[in-house]
C-alpha positions in Angstrom: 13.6 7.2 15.1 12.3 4.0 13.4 13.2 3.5 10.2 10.4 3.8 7.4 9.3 1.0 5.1 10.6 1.2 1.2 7.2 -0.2 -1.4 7.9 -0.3 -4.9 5.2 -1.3 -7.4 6.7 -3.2 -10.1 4.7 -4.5 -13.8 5.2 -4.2 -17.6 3.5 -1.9 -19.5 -0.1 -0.6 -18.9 -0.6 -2.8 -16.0 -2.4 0.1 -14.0 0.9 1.2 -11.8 0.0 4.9 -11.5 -3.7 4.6 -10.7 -3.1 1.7 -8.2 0.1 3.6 -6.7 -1.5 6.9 -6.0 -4.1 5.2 -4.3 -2.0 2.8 -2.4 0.1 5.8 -1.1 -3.1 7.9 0.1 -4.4 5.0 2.0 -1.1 5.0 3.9 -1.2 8.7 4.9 -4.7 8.3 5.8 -3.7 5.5 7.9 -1.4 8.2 9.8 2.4 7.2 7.9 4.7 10.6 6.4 4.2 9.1 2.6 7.0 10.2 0.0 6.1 9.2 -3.5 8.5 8.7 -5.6 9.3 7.2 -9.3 12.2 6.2 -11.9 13.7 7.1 -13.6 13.1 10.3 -11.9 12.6 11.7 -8.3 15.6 14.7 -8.4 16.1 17.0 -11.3 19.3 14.7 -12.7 17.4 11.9 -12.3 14.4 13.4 -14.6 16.9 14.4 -17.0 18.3 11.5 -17.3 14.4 10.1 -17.7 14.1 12.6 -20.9 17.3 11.1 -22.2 16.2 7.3 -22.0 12.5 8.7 -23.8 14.4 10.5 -26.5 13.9 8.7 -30.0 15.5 11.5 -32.3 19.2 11.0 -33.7 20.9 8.8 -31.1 18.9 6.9 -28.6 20.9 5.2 -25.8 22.6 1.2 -27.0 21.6 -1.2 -24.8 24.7 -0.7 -22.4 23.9 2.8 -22.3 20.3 2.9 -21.6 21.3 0.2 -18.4 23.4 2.8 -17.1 21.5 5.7 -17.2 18.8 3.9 -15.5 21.4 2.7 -12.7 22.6 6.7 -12.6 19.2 7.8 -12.4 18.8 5.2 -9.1 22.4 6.0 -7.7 20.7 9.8 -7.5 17.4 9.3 -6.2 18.9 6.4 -3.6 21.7 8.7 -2.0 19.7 12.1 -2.0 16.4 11.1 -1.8 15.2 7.4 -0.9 17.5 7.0 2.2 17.4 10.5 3.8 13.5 10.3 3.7 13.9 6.6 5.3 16.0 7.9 8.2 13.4 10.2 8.9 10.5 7.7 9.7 8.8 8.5 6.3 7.4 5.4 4.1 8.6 5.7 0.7 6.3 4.3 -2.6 8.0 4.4 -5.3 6.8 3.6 -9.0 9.4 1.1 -10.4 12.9 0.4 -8.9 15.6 -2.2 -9.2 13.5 -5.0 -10.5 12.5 -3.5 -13.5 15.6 -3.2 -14.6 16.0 -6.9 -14.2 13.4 -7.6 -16.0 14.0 -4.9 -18.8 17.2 -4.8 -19.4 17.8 -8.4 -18.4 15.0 -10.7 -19.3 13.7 -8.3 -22.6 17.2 -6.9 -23.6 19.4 -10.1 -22.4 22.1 -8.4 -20.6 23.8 -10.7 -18.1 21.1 -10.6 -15.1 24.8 -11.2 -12.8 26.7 -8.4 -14.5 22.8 -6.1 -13.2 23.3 -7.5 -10.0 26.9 -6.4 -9.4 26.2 -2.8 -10.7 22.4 -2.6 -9.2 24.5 -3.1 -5.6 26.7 -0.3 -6.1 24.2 2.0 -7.5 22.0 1.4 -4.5 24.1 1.3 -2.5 22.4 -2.6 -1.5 19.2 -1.2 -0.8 16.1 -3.2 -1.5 12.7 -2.8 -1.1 10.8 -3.8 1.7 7.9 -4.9 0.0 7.0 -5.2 -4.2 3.7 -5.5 -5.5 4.2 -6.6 -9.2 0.9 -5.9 -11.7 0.4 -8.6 -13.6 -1.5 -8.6 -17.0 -1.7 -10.9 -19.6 -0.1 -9.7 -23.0 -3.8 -9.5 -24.9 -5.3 -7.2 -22.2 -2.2 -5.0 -21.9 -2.1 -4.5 -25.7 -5.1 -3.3 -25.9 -5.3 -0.8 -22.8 -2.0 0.8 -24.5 -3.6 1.0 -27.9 -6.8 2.5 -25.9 -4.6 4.6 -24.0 -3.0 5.8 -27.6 -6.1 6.3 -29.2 -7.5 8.3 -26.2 -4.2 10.5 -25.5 -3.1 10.8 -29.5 0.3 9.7 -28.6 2.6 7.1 -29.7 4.2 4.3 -27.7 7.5 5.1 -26.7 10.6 3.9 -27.3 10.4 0.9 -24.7 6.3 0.2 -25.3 6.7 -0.5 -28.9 10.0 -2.9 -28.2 7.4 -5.7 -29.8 5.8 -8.7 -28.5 8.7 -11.0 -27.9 10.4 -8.6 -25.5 7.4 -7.5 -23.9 6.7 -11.8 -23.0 10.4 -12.1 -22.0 10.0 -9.3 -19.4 6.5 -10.4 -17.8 8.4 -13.9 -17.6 11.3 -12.5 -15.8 9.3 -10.4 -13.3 6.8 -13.5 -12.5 10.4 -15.8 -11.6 11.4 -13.0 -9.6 8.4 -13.0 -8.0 8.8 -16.8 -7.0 12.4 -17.0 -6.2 11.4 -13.8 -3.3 7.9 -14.2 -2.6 8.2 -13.0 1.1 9.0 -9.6 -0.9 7.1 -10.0 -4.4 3.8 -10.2 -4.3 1.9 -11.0 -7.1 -1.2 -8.4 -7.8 -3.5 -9.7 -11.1 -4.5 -6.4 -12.4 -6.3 -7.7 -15.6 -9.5 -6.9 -13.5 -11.1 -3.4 -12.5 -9.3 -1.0 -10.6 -11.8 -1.0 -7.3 -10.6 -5.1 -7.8 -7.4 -4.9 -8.1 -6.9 -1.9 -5.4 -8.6 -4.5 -3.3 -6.1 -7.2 -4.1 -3.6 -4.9 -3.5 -4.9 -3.8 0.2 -5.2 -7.2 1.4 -1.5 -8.4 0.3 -0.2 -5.2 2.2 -2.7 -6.6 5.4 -1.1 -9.8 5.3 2.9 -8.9 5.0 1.6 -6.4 7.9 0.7 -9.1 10.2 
């Protein structure tokens, strides 16, 4: 059995991930590939616990330290019962976030020591890494406002992470773009500022390339 191919899509906040994703992983089953979606936190009933734990603004949300490893419990989860079994199997798994966000998160926006997130990322996963990343990039004016529109449309608030300010939300687009350039064989850098028919586009032709 060959092995299936692990694609994460990686971004800061409303850089169009879930539209872009969904379609992504339909154009792979229509191209004859088993497709498992998948997202984190998230993807097993721990791991979507632990999601509503890391969401949860009321008397105690997580420190620092804590919210970094409940995102690395929430991985350990989906990695061991969910990610590798369905790789195994031949299936292609797309999954919405995965280690480098918490890089750029909980490293570049919170400042935790990006070795100390190495160390524990590689035992949580067990030292599996994606084939292949697409990272959304949007500069900081046009996400604003799609998260105020998405607000205003939805009547929600931002969430505990969205409204983290401007200064962390800079640090972590920073962080993801030097990712992106200290692995670009893996990263591939997507600019989703534009339409979603353009950036879908973007997004098929990067995918083409790393194909070939």
């Amino acid at each position: 059995m060959v092995p299936g191919k692990f694609i994460t899509f990686e971004g800061g906040e409303a850089c169009g991930k879930s539209t872009q994703i969904r379609r992504f992983a339909e154009a792979l089953r229509e191209a004859g590939h088993e497709v498992l979606l998948t997202r984190e936190p998230g993807g097993t009933r721990l791991a979507e616990l632990v999601r509503g734990l890391l969401k949860d603004e009321r008397e105690d949300p997580p420190v620092d330290r804590a919210e970094l490893l409940l995102f690395l419990a929430a991985r350990a989860q989906l990695v061991r019962n969910v990610i590798r079994p369905a790789l195994a199997k031949g299936t292609w798994v797309v999954s919405d976030r995965f280690c480098d966000s918490t890089f750029a998160y909980q490293g570049y926006g919170r400042g935790m020591p990006l070795e100390t997130i190495r160390l524990m990322n590689a035992f949580a996963t067990e030292d599996l890494k994606p084939d292949l990343t697409f990272l959304l990039d949007v500069p900081p004016d046009v996400a604003q406002a799609r998260r105020a529109g998405r607000e205003a449309a939805t009547a929600t608030a931002a969430d505990r992470i969205e409204s983290a300010g401007d200064a962390f939300h800079a640090r972590l687009r920073a962080g993801f773009l030097e990712m992106a350039a200290a692995e670009p064989d893996r990263i591939k850098i997507i600019d989703a500022a534009g339409d979603m028919e353009t950036v879908a586009k973007e997004i098929s032709e990067a995918f083409d390339a790393w194909m070939m």
